[in-house]
Kinemage of the C-alpha trace (Angstrom):
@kinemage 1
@onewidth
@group {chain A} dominant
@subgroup {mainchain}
@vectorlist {calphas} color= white
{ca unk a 1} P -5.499 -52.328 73.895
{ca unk a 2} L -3.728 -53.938 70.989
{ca unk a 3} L -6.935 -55.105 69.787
{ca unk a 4} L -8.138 -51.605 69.580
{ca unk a 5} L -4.224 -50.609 67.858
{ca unk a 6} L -5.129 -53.432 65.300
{ca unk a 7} L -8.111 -51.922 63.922
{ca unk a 8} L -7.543 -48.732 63.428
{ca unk a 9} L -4.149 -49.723 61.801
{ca unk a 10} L -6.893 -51.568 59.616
{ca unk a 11} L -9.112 -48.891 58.706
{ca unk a 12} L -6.246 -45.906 58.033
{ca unk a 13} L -4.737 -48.712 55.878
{ca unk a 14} L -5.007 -47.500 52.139
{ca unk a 15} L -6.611 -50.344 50.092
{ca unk a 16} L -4.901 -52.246 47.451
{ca unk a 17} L -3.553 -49.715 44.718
{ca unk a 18} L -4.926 -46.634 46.075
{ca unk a 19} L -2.475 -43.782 47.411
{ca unk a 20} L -2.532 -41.751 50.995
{ca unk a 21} L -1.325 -38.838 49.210
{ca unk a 22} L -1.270 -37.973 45.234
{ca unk a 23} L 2.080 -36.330 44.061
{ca unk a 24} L 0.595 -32.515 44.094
{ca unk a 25} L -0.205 -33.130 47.431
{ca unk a 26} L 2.960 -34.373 48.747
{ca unk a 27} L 5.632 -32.266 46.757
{ca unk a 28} L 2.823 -28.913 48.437
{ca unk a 29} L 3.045 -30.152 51.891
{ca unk a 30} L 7.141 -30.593 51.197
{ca unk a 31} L 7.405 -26.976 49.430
{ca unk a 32} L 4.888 -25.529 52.322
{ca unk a 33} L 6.953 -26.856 54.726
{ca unk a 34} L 10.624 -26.137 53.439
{ca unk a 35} L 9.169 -21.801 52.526
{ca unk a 36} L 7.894 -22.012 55.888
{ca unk a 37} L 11.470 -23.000 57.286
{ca unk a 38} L 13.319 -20.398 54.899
{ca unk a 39} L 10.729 -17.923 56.238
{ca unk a 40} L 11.176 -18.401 59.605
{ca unk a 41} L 15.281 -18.472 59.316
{ca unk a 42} L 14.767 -15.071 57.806
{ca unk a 43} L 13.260 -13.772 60.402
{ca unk a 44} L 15.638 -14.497 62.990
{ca unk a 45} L 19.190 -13.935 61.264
{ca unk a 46} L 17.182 -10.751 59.835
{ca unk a 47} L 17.668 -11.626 55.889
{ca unk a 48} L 14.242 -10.146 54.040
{ca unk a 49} L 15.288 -11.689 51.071
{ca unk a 50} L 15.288 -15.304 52.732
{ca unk a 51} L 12.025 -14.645 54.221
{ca unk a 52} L 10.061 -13.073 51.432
{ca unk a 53} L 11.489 -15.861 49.311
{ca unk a 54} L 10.226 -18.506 52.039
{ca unk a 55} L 7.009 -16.780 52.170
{ca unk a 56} L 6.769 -17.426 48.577
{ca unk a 57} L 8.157 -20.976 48.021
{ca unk a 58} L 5.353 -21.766 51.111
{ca unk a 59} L 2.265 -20.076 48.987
{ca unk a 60} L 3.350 -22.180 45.786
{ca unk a 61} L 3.770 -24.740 47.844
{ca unk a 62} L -0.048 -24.270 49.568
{ca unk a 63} L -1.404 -23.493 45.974
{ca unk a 64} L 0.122 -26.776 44.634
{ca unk a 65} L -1.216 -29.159 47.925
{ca unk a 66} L -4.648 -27.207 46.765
{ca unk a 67} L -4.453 -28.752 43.427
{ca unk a 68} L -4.005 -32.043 44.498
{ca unk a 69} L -6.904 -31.715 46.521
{ca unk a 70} L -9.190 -30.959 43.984
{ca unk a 71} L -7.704 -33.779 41.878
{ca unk a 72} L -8.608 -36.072 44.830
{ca unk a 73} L -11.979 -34.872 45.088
{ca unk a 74} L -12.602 -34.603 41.532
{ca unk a 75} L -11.199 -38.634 41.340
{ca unk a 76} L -13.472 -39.715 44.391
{ca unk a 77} L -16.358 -38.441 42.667
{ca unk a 78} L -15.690 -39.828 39.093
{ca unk a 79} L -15.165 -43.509 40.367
């Protein structure tokens, strides 16, 4: 079994100078996540300003992880 653990540590592994995630893509998965949270705690203590505010801060948040994507794909296809 730890044979098995070994390589697919080995494959998800990011080579030598390249990146899991670029910076679009992390600070949109940390914005989707946080409006999500602020939309949610809206919801329950009943404050529609909080929640259409999360809602927001998570679709900026989705647009920006969107962005990154396409910078990934558009880098993976240059090189």
């Amino acid at each position: 079994m730890a044979d098995d653990d070994d390589g697919l540590k080995a494959r998800l592994k990011p080579k030598h100078g390249e990146q899991i995630m670029n910076k679009n893509q992390s600070k949109g998965s940390t914005k989707e996540f946080s409006g999500k949270a602020k939309e949610v705690t809206g919801k329950v203590v009943g404050d529609k300003k909080m929640e259409s505010k999360g809602k927001a801060k998570k679709h900026a948040g989705k647009l920006q992880k969107g962005v990154g994507d396409t910078q990934e794909k558009v880098k993976r296809a240059t090189s």
